[in-house]
Chimera marker file (.cmm) of the C-alpha trace (Angstrom):
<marker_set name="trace">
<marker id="1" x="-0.566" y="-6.380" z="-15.660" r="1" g="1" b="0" radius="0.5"/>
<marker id="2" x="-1.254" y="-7.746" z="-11.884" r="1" g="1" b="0" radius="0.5"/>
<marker id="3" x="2.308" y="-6.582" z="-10.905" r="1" g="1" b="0" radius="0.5"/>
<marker id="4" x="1.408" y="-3.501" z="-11.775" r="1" g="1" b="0" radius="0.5"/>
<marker id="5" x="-2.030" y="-2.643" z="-10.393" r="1" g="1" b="0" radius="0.5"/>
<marker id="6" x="-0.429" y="-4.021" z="-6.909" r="1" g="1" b="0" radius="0.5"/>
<marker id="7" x="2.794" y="-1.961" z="-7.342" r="1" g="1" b="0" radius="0.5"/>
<marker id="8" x="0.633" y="0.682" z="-7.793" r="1" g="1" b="0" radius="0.5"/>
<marker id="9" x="-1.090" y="-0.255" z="-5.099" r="1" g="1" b="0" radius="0.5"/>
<marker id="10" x="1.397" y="-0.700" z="-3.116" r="1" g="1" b="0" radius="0.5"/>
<marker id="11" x="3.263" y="2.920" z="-3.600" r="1" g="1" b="0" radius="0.5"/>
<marker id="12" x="-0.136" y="4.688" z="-3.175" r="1" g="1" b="0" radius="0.5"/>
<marker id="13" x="-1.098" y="3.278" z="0.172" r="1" g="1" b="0" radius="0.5"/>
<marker id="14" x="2.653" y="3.069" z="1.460" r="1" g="1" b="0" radius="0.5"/>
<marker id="15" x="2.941" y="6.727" z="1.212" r="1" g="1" b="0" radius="0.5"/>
<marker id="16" x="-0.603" y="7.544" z="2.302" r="1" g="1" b="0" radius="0.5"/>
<marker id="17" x="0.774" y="5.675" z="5.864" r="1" g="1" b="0" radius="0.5"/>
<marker id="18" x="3.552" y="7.116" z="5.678" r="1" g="1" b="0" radius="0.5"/>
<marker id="19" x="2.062" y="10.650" z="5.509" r="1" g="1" b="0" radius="0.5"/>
<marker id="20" x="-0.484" y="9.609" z="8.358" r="1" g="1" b="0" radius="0.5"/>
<marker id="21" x="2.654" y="8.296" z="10.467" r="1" g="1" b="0" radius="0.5"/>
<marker id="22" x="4.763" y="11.043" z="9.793" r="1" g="1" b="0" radius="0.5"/>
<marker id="23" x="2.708" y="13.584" z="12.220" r="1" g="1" b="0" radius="0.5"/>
<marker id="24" x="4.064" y="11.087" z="14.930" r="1" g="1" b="0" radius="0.5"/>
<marker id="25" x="6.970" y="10.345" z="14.111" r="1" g="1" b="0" radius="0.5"/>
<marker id="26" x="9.278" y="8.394" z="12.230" r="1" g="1" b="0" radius="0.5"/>
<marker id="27" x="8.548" y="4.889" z="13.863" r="1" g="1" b="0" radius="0.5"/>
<marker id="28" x="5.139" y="5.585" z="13.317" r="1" g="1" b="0" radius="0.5"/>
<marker id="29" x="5.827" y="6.829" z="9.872" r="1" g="1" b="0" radius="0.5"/>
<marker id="30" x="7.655" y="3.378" z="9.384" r="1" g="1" b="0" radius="0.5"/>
<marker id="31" x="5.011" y="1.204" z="10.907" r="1" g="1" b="0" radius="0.5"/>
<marker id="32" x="2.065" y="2.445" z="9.109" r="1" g="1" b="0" radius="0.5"/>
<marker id="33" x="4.177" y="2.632" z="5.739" r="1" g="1" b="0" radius="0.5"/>
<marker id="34" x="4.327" y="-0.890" z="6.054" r="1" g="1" b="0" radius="0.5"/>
<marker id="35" x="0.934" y="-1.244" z="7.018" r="1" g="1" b="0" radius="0.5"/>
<marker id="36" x="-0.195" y="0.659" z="4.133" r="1" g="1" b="0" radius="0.5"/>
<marker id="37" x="2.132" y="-1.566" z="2.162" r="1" g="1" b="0" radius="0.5"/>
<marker id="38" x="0.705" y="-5.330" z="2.879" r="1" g="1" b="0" radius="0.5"/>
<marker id="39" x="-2.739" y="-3.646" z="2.675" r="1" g="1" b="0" radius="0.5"/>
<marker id="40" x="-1.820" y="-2.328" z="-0.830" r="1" g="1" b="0" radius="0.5"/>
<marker id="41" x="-0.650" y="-5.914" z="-1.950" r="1" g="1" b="0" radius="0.5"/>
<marker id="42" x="-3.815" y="-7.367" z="-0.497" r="1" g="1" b="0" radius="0.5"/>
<marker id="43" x="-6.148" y="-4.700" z="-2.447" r="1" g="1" b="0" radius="0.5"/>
<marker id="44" x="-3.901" y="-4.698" z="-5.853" r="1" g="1" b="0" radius="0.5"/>
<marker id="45" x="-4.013" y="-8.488" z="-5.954" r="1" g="1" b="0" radius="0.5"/>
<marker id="46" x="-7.979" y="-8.598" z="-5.407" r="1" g="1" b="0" radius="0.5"/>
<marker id="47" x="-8.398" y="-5.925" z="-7.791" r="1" g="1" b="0" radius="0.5"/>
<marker id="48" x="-6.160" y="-8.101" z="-10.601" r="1" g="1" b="0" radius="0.5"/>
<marker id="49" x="-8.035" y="-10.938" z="-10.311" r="1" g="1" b="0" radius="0.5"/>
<marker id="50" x="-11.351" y="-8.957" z="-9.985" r="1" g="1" b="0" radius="0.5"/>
<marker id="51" x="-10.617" y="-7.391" z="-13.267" r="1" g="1" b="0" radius="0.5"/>
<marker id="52" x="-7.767" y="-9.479" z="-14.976" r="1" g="1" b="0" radius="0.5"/>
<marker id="53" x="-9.461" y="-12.978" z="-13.894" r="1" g="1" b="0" radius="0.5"/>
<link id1="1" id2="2" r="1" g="1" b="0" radius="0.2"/>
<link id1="2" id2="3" r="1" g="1" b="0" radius="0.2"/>
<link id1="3" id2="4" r="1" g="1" b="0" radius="0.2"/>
<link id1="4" id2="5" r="1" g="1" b="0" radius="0.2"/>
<link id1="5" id2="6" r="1" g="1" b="0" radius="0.2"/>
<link id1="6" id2="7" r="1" g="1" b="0" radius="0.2"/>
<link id1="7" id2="8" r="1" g="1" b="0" radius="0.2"/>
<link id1="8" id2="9" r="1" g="1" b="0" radius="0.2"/>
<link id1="9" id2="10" r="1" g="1" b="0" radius="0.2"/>
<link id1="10" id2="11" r="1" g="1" b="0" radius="0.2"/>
<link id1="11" id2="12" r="1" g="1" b="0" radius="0.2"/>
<link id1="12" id2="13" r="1" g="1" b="0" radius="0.2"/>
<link id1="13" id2="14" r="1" g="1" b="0" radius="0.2"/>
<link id1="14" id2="15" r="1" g="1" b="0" radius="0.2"/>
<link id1="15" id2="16" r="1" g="1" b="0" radius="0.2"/>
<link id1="16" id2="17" r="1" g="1" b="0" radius="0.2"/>
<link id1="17" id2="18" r="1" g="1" b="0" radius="0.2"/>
<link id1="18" id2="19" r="1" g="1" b="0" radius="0.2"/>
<link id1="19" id2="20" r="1" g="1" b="0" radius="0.2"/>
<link id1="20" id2="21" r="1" g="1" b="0" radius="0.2"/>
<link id1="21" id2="22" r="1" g="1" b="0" radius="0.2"/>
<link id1="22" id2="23" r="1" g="1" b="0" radius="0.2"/>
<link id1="23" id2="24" r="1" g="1" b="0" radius="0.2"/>
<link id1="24" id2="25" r="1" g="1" b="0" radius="0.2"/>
<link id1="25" id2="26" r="1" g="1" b="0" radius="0.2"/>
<link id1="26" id2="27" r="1" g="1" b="0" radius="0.2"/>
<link id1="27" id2="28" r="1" g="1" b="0" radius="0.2"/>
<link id1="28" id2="29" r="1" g="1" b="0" radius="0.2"/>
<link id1="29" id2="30" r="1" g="1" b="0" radius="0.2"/>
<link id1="30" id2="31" r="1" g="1" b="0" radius="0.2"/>
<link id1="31" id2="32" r="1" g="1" b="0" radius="0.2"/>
<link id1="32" id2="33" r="1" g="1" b="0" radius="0.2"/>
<link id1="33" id2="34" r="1" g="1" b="0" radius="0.2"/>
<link id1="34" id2="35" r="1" g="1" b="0" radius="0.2"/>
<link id1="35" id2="36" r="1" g="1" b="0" radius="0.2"/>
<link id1="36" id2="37" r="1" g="1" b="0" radius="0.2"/>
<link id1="37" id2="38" r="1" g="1" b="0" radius="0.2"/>
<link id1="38" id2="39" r="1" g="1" b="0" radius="0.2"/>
<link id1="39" id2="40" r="1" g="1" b="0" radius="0.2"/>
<link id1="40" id2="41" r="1" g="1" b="0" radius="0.2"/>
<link id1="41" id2="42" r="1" g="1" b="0" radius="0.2"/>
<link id1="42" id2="43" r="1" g="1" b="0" radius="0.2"/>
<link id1="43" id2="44" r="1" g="1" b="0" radius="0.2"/>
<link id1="44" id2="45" r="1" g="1" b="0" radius="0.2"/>
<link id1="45" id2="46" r="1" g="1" b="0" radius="0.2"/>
<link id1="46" id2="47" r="1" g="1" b="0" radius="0.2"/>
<link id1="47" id2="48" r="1" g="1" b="0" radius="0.2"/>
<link id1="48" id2="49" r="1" g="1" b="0" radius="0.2"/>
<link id1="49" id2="50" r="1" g="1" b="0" radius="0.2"/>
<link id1="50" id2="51" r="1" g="1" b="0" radius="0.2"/>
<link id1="51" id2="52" r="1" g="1" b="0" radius="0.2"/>
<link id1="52" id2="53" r="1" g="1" b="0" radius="0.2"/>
</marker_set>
């Protein structure tokens, strides 16, 4: 169930820097995707063990 909260995670915040990046450009689409990305890891995993223990 972990794996999935921070795939979930993952996805949403990817594409929400990806959308943010995108008015810039596609580097900046890129960089902030990936930004959005390790954040989303970071955040699902907290949330797992927050709620999963």
């Amino acid at each position: 169930m972990k794996k999935i909260i921070i795939l979930l995670a993952v996805t949403i915040l990817g594409g929400v820097g990806w959308e943010m990046g995108a008015y810039f450009g596609l580097g900046m689409a890129w960089f902030l995707s990936s930004v959005g990305s390790l954040v989303g890891v970071y955040i699902g995993w907290r949330i797992g063990q927050a709620y999963l223990g």
